[in-house]
N, C-alpha and C positions, 0 to 999 in steps of 0.2 A: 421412818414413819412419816407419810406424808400427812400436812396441816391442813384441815380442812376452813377455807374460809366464809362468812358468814356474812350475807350479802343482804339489806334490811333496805325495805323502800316506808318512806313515810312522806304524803303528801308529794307523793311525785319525785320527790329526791333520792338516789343510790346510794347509801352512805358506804364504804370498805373500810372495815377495822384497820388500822395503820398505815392508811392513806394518806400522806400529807392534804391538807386541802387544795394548796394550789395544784394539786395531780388529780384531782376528783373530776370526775366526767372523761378522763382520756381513756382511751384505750389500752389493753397491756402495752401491745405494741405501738410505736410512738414514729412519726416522720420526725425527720431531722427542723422542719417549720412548727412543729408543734413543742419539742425541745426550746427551739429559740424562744417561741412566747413564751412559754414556765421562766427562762433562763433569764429573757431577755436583752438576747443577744441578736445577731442578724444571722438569717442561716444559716448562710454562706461559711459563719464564720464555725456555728457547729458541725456543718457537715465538713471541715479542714480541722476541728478538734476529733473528728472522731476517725478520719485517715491518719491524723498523726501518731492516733490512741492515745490522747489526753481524757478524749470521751470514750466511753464504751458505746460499743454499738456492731451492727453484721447488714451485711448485706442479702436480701431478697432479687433476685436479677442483679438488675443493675441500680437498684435504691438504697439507700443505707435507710436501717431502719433500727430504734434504742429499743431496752426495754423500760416498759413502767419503771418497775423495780431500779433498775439502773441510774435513772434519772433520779429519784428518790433519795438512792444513796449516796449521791455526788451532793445531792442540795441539805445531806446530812452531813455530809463529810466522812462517807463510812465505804468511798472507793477512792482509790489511788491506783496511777499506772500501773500497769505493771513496769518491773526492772527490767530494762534493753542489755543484755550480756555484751 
């Protein structure tokens, strides 16, 4: 059954039920520089966490690009790599 989400503007602001606030305003889909600011890291270094697949993330052409959600989780604690057999 999919979740329907309920999206409420008040005085100009978005708010999403179970938004971290530091992820409010982004996009679902996320650049690896927009990662870093949430993260606060240097790109560079998120776009080599998520070739490593320390970070989740897929590539668009030739960009890597996270999801919302994904970012969210990590700054939850609620992803971990996957196991490399």
């Amino acid at each position: 059954m999919d979740t329907l989400r309920v999206v409420t503007e008040t005085e100009g602001v978005v708010s999403e039920p179970d938004v971290l606030p530091e992820l409010t305003g982004y996009d679902l889909i996320m650049t690896p520089t927009e990662v870093a600011q949430v993260l606060r890291l240097n790109p560079e270094v998120v776009t080599r966490l998520i070739r490593e697949g320390k970070l989740p993330g897929f590539r668009v052409g030739g960009a890597w690009r996270v999801r919302r959600s994904d970012v969210q989780a990590v700054m939850r604690g609620e992803w971990t790599p996957p196991a490399i057999d």
